[in-house]
C-alpha positions in Angstrom: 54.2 12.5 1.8 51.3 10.0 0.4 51.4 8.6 3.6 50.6 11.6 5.2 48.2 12.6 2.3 45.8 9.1 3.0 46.0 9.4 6.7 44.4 13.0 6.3 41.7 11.4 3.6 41.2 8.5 5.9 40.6 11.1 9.1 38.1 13.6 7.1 35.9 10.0 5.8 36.5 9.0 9.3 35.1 12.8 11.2 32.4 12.8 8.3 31.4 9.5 8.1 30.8 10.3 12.2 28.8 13.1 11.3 26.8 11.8 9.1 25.6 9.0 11.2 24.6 11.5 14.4 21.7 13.7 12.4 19.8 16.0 14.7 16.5 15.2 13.4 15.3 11.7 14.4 13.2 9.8 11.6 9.9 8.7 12.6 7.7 5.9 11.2 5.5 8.4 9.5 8.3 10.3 7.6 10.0 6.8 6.0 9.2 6.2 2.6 6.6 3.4 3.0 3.7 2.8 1.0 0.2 2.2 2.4 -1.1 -0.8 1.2 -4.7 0.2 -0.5 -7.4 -2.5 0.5 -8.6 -3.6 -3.2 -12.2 -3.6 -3.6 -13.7 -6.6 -5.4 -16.9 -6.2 -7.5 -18.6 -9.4 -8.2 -22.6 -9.7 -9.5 -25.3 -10.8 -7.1 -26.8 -13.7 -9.4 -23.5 -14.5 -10.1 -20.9 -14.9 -7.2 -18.0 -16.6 -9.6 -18.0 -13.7 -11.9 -15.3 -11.1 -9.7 -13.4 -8.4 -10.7 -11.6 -5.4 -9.1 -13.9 -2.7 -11.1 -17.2 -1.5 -11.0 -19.2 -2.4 -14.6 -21.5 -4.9 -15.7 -21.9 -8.9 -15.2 -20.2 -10.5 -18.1 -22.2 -14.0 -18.2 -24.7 -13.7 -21.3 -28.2 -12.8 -20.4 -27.0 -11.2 -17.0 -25.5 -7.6 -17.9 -26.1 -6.6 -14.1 -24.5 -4.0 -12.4 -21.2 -5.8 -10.6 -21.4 -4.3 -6.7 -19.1 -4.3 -3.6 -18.4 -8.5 -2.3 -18.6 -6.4 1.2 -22.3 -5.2 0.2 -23.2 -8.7 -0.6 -22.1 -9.6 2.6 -23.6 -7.4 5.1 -27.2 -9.2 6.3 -30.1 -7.2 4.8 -32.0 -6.0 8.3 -35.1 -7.9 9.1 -38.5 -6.1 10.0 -40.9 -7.1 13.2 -44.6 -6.6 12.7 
């Protein structure tokens, strides 16, 4: 009779385990659970390239006290005018 009794067990976790493994809905990349990676923004001072941090505020170096801006603003070339 326990033979019986754990072939049964072993044929339902078999059929279910089946199942289970055939779902009707495919998972696409979108619907995992991934998370996006944010870009960080870095905030450094424009008299003061070393001084970098990853939130707007003011330049820490004594004297300065300027408002820390976007490295990416720094970067872009400022446009030059033709007369």
């Amino acid at each position: 009779m326990k033979k019986v009794t754990l072939l049964a067990i072993a044929i339902l976790f078999s059929v279910g385990t089946v199942f289970a493994a055939h779902s009707t809905k495919p998972v696409t990349d979108t619907a995992k659970t991934k998370k996006v990676k944010t870009a960080k923004v870095i905030y450094t001072c424009p008299m003061h390239r070393d001084v970098i941090s990853y939130k707007p505020g003011k330049c820490p170096k004594p004297g300065c006290g300027m408002t820390l801006v976007k490295k990416s603003d720094l970067d872009k070339k400022p446009a030059t005018t033709k007369m």
